[in-house]
C-alpha positions in Angstrom: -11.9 1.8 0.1 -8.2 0.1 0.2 -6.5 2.0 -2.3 -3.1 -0.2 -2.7 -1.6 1.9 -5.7 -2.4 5.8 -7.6 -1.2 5.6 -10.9 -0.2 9.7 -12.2 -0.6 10.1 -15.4 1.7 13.2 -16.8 0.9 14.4 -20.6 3.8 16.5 -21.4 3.2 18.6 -25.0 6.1 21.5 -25.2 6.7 21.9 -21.5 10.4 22.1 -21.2 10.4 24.7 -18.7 8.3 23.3 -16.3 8.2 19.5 -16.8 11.4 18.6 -14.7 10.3 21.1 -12.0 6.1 19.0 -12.3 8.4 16.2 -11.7 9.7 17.1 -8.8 6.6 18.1 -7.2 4.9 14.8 -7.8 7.7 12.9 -7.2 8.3 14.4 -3.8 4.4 14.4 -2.2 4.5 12.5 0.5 1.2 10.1 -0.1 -1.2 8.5 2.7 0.5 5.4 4.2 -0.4 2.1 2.5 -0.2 3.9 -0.9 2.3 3.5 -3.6 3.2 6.0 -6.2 3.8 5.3 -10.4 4.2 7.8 -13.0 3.3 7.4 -16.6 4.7 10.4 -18.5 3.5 10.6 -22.1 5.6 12.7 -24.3 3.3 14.1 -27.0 5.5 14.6 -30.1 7.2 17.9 -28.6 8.8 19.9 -30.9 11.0 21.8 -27.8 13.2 20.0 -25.9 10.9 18.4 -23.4 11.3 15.0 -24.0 15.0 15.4 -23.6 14.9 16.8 -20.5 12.0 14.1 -19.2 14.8 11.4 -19.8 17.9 13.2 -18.2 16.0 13.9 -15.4 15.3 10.1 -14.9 18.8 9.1 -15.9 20.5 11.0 -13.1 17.8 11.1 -10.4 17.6 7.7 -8.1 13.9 7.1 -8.2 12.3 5.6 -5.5 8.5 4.9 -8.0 8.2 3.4 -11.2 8.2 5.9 -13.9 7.0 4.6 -17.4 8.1 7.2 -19.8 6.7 7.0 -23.2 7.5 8.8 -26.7 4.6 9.1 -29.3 5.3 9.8 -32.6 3.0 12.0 -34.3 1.0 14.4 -32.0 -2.4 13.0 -30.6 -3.7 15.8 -28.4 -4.1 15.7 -24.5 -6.6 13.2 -24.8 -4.6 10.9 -27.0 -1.8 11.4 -24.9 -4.3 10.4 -21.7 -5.8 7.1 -23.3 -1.7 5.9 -24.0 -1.0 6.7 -20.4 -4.7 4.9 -19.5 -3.3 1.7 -21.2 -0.3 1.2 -19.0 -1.4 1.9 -15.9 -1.3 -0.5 -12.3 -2.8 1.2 -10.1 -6.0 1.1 -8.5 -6.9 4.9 -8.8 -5.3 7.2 -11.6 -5.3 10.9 -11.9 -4.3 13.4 -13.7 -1.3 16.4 -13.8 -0.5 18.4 -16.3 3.2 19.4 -16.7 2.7 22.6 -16.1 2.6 24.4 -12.0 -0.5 25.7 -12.2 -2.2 23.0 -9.9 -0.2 21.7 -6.9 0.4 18.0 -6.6 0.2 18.3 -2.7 -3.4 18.1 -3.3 -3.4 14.2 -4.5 -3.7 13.7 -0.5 -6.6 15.3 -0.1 -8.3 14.5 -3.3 -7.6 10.9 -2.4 -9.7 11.5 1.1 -13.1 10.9 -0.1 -12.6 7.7 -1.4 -10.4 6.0 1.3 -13.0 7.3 3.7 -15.2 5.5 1.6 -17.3 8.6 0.1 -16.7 8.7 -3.3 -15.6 6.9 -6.1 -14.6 9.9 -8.2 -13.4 12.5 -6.8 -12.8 16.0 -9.1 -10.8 19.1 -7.8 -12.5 22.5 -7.9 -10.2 25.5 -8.9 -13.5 27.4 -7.8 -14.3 26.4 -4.2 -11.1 27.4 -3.0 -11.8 31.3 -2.6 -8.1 31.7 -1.3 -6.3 30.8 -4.5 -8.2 34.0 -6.7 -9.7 31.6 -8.5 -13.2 33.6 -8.4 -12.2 36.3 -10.6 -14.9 36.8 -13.6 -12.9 36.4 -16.5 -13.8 35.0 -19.6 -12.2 31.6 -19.4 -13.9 31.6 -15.8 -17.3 32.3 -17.0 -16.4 29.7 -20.0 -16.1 26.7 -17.2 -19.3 28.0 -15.5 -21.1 27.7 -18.4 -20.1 24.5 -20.0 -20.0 22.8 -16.1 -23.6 24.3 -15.4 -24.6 22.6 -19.3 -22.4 19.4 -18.3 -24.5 19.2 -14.6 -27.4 19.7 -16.4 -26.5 16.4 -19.3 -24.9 14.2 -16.9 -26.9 14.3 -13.8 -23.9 15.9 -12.0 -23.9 18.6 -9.4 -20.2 19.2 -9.9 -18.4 22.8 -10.0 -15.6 22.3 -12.1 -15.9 20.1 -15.1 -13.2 21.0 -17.4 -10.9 20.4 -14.3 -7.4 18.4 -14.7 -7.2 16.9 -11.5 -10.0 13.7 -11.8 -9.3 10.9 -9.2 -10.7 7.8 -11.1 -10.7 4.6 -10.6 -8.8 2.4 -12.9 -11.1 -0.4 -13.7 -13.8 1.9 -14.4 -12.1 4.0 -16.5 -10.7 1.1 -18.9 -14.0 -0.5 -19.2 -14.6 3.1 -21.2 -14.5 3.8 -24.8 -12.7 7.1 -25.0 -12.7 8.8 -28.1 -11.8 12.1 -27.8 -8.0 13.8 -28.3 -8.0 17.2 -27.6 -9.5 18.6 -24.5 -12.8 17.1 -25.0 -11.9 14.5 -23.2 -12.9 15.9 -19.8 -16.9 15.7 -20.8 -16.2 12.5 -22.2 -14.8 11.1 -19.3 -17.3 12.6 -16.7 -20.2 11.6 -19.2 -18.8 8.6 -19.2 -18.5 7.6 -15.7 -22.0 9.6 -14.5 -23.7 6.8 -16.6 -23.0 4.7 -13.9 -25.2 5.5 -11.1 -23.0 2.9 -8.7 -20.1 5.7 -9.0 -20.9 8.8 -6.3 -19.1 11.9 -7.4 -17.2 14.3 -4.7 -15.4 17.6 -5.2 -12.7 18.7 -2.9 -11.1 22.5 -3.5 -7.6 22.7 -5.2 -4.7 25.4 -5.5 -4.7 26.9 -8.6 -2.8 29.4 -10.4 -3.8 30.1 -14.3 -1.0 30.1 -16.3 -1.4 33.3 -19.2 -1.1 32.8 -23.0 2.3 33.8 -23.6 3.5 31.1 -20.2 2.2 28.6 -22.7 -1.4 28.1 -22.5 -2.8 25.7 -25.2 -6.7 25.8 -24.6 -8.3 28.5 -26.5 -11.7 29.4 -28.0 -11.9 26.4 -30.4 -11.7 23.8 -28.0 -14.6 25.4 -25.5 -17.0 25.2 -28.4 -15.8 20.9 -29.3 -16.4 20.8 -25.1 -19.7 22.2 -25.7 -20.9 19.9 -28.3 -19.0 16.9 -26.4 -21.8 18.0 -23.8 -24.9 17.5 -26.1 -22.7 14.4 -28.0 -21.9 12.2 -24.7 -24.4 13.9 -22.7 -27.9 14.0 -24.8 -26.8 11.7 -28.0 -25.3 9.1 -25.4 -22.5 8.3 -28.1 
């Protein structure tokens, strides 16, 4: 497939040490020829100084890509932040970064090689089938995505590794046509419910760098949203809502 255009999407929610350095990274992968690059940064009603810092970075850096940089109001969740971004979009293919480092832009190039080849439509990166990143460690929030991506494979019709991952290469028409309801972080079964409904869309996994980001370095998923993931599984998956 000609892909003409990826569209990043970047929801930013207290990240003011690492969304100028996220920035950076995207902004300086070097993508396949042929493809353009646009950000859409979402600014989820920080309370720290990241939204300052998104728009003096683009005041004094010359950009060579569109950057759409937008302010919500009242805090929405990751999700609500995503189906902002989803609405401003051009590009043919969208994905995902958070504005954190612990996944490594770099990999857009090789996520994107499934589908130009013309093997995919979606294309999802596995923290887990790269065995060099120490991403096979058995620790809770490990055995957490194993279970809820063995539950989501099992809903879906999926044979996927990583569900709960960030980095989804989707395309853009499909994903508008959706109805996307969730705001927090059940938006990632949504999403791959969502899209496995429609048997024309083939489903590849490529592994990605990872490198988990603790508590206290401002990790927001907890306990709470793993259970709304699980019964996002049995909502999207078995109550086809």
């Amino acid at each position: 497939m000609i892909i003409s255009r990826l569209s990043i999407i970047i929801p930013v929610y207290n990240e003011q040490e690492t969304v100028v350095p996220i920035l950076e990274k995207v902004l300086a992968v070097k993508l396949p020829d042929g493809i353009l690059m646009e950000l859409v940064v979402v600014d989820d009603a920080s309370t720290d100084s990241s939204a300052n810092r998104v728009e003096s970075f683009l005041q004094r850096v010359r950009l060579s890509v569109p950057v759409n940089f937008i302010r919500h109001e009242q805090n929405k969740g990751k999700g609500g932040a995503i189906h902002t971004a989803i609405k401003h979009v051009k590009g043919d293919y969208m994905i995902i970064q958070d504005a954190d480092l612990e996944l490594d832009p770099n990999d857009f190039i090789q996520l994107l090689q499934p589908v130009v080849n013309g093997n995919a439509e979606v294309v999802y990166g596995s923290r887990f089938l790269n065995n060099s990143s120490g991403n096979q460690s058995r620790n809770l929030s490990f055995l957490a995505n194993a279970f809820l991506t063995s539950l989501s494979n099992l809903f879906f019709g999926t044979r996927l590794t990583d569900m709960e991952t960030c980095y989804k290469l989707m395309p853009v028409p499909e994903v508008k046509k959706l109805i996307l309801k969730e705001e927090r972080f059940g938006f990632e079964p949504e999403v791959t419910a969502k899209l496995a409904r429609n048997k024309q869309i083939r489903f590849a996994e490529v592994p990605v760098t990872y490198i988990a980001r603790t508590d206290l370095q401002g990790k927001k998923i907890g306990w709470k949203d793993g259970v709304r993931a699980l019964w996002c599984i049995v909502k999207y998956g078995i109550l086809r809502q």
